[in-house]
C-alpha positions as CSV (number, residue, x, y, z in Angstrom):
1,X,93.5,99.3,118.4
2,X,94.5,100.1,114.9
3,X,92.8,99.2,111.7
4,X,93.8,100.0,107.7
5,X,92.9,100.1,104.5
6,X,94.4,98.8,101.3
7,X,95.0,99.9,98.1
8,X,97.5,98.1,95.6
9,X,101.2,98.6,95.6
10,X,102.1,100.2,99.3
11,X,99.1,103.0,99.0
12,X,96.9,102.3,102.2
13,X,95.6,104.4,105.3
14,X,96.1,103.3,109.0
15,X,93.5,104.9,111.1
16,X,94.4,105.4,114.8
17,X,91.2,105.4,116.5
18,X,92.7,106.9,120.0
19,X,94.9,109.1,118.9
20,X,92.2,110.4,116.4
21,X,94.8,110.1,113.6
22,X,94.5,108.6,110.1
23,X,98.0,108.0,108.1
24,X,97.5,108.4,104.1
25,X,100.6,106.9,102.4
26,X,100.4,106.7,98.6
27,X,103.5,104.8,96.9
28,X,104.6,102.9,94.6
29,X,106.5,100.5,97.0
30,X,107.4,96.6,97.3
31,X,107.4,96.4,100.8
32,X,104.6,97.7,103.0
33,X,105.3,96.5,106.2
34,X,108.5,98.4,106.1
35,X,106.7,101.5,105.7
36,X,104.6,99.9,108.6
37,X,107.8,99.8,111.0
38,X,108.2,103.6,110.4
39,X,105.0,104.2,111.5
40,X,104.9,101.8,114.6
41,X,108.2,103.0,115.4
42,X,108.7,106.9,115.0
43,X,105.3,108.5,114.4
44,X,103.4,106.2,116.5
45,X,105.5,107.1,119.9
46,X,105.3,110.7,119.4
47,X,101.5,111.2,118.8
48,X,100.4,112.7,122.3
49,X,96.7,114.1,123.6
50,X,98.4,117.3,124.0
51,X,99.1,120.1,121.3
52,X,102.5,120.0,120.5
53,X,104.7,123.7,120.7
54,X,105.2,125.6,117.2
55,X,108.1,124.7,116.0
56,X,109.0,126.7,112.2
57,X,112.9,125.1,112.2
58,X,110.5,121.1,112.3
59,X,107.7,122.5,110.0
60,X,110.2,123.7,107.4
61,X,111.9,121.0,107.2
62,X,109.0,118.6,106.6
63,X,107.8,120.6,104.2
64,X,111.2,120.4,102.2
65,X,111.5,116.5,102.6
66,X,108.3,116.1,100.1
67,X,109.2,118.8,97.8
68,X,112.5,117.0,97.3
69,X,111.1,113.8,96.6
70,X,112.1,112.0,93.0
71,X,112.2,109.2,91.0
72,X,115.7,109.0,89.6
73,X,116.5,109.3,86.2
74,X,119.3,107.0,84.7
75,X,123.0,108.4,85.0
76,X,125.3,107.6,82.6
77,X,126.8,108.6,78.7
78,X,124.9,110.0,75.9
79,X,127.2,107.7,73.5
80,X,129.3,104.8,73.2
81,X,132.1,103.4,71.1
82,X,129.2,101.3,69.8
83,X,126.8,103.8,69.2
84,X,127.2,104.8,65.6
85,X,127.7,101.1,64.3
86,X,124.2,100.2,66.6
87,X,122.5,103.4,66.0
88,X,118.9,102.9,63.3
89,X,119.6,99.1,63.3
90,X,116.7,97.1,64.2
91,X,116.3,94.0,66.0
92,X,113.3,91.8,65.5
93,X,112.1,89.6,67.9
94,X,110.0,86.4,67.8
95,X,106.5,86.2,69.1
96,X,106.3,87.1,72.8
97,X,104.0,87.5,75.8
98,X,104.9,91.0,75.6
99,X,103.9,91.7,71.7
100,X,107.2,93.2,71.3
101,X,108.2,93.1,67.8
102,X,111.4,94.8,67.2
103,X,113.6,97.3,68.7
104,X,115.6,100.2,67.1
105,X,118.0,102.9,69.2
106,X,118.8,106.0,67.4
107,X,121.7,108.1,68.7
108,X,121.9,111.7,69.1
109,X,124.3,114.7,70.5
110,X,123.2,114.7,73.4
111,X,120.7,111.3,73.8
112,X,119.0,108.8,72.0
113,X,115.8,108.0,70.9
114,X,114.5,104.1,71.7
115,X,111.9,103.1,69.0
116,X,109.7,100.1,69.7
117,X,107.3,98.3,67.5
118,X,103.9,96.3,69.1
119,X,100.7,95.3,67.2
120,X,99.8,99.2,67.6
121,X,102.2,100.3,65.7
122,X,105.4,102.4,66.5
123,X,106.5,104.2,69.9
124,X,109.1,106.7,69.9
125,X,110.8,107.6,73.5
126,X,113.2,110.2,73.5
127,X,115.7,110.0,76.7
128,X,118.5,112.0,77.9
129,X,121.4,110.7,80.6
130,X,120.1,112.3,84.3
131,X,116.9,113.6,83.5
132,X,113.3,113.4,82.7
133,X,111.8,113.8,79.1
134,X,108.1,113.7,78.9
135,X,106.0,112.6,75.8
136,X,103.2,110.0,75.3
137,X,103.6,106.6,73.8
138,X,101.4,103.6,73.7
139,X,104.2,101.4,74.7
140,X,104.5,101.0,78.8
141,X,106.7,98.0,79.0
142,X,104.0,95.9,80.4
143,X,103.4,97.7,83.6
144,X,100.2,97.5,85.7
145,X,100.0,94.2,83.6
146,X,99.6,95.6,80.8
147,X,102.1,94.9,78.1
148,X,100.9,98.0,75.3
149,X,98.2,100.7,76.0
150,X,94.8,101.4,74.9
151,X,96.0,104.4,74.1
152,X,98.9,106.7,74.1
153,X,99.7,107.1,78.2
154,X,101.7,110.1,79.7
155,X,105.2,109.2,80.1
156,X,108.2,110.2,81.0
157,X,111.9,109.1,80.1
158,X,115.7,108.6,81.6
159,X,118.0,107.0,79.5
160,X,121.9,106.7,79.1
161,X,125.1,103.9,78.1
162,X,125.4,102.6,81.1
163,X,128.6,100.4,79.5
164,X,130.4,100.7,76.3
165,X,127.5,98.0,75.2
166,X,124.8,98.5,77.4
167,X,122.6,101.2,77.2
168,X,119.8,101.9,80.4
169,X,116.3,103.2,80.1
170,X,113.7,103.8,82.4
171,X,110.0,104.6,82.1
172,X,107.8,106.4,84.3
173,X,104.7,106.6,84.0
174,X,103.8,109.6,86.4
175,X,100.0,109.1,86.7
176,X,100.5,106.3,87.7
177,X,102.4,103.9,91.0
178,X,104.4,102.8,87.8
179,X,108.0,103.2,86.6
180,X,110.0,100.5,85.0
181,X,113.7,99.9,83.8
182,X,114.9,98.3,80.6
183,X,118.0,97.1,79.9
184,X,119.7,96.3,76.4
185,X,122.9,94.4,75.9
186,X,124.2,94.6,72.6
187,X,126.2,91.6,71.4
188,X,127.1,90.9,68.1
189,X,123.7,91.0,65.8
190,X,121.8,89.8,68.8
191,X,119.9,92.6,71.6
192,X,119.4,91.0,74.9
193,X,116.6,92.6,77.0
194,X,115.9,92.5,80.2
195,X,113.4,94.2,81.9
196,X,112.3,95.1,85.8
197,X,109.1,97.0,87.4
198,X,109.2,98.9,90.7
199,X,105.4,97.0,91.5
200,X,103.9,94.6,89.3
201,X,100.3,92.4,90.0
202,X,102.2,89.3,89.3
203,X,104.4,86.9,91.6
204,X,107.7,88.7,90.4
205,X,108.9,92.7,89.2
206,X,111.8,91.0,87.1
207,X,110.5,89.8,83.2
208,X,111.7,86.9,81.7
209,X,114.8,87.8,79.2
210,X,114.0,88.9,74.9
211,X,116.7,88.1,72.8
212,X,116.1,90.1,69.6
213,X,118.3,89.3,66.3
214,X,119.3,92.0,63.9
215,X,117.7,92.5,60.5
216,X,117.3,94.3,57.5
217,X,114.0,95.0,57.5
């Protein structure tokens, strides 16, 4: 006796015509019907026609669980052996799907700043290990299927080495269901990229492998 209504990437309503409920779940989610089970299974059962008692100890606690709620940023180290010999050096890479042209990471004291270059120019993200940065950039890493912005998009960024060659960032775009990871492995004067969204309009979250060659330019 149920019925629902969808919205892309796991943010629907159920509405519970006998119980005189409606369920509002916004998220950015793969998996819906997991988020189904929950329902069916634990809210579902303990809906009842009567009032239920006050209870502050439940109340609190639910109102904590939300509160608490977070996207995690990217744990790791602000710097590498590598670093310094990678650090400024840019890696150009052929024509792509993407329209990503080349690739630059900066190290700093404490973080690093990621510069990418698209048809629109240059974006400059600035990350930290374990937490957020905010900023804007025009660059989104193709999410929402889009590839670079119209226009500069609120963002915020997590990035850290994640291995004495690898180094881990991940976008969030926080108006948005959106966040995606980027990974670069640095081998010789090649940049491998690969790439992953939490929710994507296409068949698959994981993007087909850049490999990016260093250059002078």
């Amino acid at each position: 006796g149920l019925y629902r209504g969808d919205g892309a990437f796991g943010q629907f309503c159920i509405v519970m015509p006998e119980q005189d409920a409606v369920v509002a779940i916004t998220s950015g989610g793969r998996d819906m019907q997991a988020v189904m089970n929950l329902v069916w299974e634990k809210l579902l059962p303990a809906l009842k026609a009567a009032p239920l008692p006050a209870d502050a100890l439940g109340a609190e606690k639910l109102n904590k669980g939300p509160a608490g709620l977070a996207v995690r940023p990217v744990t790791g180290q602000p710097t590498s052996p590598r670093a310094a010999a990678i650090s400024g050096k840019r890696y150009a890479f052929a024509s792509n799907y993407r329209q990503i042209e080349a690739v630059a990471l900066e190290s700093g004291k404490n973080g690093a700043t990621v510069v990418v270059w698209t048809p629109r120019g240059e974006s400059r993200i600035v990350c930290e290990p374990g937490a957020w940065k905010r900023g804007r950039a025009a660059f989104v890493n193709g999410v929402g299927g889009r590839m670079v912005a119209s226009s500069e998009q609120p963002m915020a960024a997590s990035g850290a080495w994640t291995g004495d060659d690898t180094f881990t960032l991940k976008l969030c775009l926080y108006e948005t269901p959106f966040y995606s990871t980027m990974i670069f492995h640095f081998n010789g004067d090649q940049l491998l990229l690969d790439s992953e969204h939490n929710v994507s309009f296409g068949s698959t979250t994981t993007v087909p492998q850049l490999v990016g060659k260093a250059t002078t330019k």
